[in-house]
N, C-alpha and C positions, 0 to 999 in steps of 0.2 A: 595550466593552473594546478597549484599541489595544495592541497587540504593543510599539509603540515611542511616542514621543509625537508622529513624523510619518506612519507610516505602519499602516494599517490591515491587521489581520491575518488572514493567512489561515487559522490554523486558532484556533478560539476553544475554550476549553474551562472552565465557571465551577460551580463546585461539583456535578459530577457524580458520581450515585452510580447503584450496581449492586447489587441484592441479588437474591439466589436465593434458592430457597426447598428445603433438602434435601431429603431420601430420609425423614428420618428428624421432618422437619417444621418444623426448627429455619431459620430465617432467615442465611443469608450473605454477609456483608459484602463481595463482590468490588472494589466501587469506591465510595469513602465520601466525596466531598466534595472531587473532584482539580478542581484550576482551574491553568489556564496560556496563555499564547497565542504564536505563532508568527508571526514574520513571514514575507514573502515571501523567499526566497533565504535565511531561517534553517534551519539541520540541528542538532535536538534529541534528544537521546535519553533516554527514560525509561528510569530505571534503581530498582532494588529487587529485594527476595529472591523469591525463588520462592514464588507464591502472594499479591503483593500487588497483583495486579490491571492490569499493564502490558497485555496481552494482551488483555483483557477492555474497560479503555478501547480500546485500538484497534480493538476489532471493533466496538465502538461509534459510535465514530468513523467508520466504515467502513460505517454501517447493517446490519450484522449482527446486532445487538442494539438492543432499545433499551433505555434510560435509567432505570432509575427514578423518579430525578429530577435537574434541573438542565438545564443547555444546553448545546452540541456544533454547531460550524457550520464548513464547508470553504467557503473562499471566499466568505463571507455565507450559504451556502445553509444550515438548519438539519437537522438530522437527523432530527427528530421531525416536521417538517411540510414538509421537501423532500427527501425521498431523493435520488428519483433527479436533483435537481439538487448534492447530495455528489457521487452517483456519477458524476455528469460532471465534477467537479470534481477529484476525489478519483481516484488509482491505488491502488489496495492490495495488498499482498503477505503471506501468512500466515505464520505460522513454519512450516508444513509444506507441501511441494511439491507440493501437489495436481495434479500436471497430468494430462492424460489419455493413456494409453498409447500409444496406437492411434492417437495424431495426432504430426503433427512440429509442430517451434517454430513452424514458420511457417501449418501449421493452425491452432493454436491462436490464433497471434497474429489471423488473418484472421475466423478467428470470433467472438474477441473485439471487436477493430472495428467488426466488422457490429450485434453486440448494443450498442453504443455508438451506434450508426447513421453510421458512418464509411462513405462513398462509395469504390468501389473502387478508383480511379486515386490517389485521399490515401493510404489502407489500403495499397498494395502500395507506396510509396515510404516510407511511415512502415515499416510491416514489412522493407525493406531497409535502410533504417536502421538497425532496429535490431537487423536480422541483424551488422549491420559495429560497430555502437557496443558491443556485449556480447560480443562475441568468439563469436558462434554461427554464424560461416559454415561448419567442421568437421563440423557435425551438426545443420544447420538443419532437414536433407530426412529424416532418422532417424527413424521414432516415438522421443516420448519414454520407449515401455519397456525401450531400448536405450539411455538414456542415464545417465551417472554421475549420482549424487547432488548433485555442483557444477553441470554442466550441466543438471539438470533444475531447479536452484535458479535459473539464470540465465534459464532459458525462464520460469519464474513471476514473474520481475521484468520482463519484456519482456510479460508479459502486462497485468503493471501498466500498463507505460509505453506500449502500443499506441494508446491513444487520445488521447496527447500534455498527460495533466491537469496543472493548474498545480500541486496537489499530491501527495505520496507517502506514506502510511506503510508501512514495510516491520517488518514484527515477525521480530525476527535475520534480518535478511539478509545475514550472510554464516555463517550455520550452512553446513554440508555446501561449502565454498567453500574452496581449497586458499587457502596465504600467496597466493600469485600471484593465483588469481582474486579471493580479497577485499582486495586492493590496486587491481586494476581496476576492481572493484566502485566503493570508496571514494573513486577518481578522476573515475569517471563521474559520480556524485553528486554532489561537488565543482563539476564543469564543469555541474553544471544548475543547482545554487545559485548558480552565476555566473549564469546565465542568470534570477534570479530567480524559482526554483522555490525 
């Protein structure tokens, strides 16, 4: 599958489906047969009503899930038979801002690197980075359990981006994100899809 008719895409997705199985025993359709592809330096958004499975392909996408059936590949790598080459691939960000209390941004970012197996002299230049690129040098050194809702949204995109992957999903990222910060948000984005992210 090619994203464009020159160029090969980076995220692949060809009749992918998602079923659960309820509480009550019945079968649930999460994700029924979605297909689409991405190119490099393309910014996509899935869009549909609440409960049609946007979320669900992304965690998929993201190796959180797998497939029931179909294919799913970040950068070539496949998601059923290479995770953790997604995960090196691949940044993800959830709709909700999981981050950990008790650390600052820049723990968090440092730890994440490390689990990427990022070397420490890359790791703290990338991490100052992108203490300056997301506007978190005000509350870099804070635990994030002192941080707003916008800024602890910006530390879970930065968590994303810590290991420098060619690709992003972000599911709502700019939920909890004032006008201003999700203008920033959508400009840094921007300037990476120039960069051919």
């Amino acid at each position: 599958m090619k994203a464009s008719d020159n160029t090969a895409a980076m995220i692949e997705v060809f009749d992918l489906v998602k079923h659960y199985r309820a509480s009550d025993g019945s079968i649930v359709r999460a994700v029924d047969g979605v297909s689409f592809a991405v190119a490099p330096g393309e910014m996509v958004g899935l869009l549909g009503a609440n409960g049609a499975g946007k979320t669900t392909t992304l965690r998929v996408l993201a190796t959180l899930l797998k497939p029931t059936a179909g294919t799913a590949r970040v950068a070539g790598c496949d998601v059923r038979t290479d995770p953790l080459g997604v995960r090196r691939q691949l940044g993800y960000m959830s709709a909700t801002t999981g981050v950990p209390d008790r650390l600052s941004a820049r723990e968090i970012m440092r730890s994440y690197g490390r689990l990427h197996g990022m070397d420490e002299e890359p790791l703290a230049g990338r991490v100052n980075h992108l203490v300056d690129a997301l506007g978190l040098a005000d509350f870099a050194d804070r635990p994030a359990g002192r941080l707003s809702s916008g800024q602890r949204q910006r530390v879970s995109l930065a968590r994303a981006m810590v290991h420098d992957p060619p690709a992003l999903v972000l599911d709502e990222p700019t939920t909890a994100l004032d006008v201003v910060g999700a203008r920033d948000l959508l400009r840094l984005l921007d300037g990476l899809r120039g960069d051919g992210r």
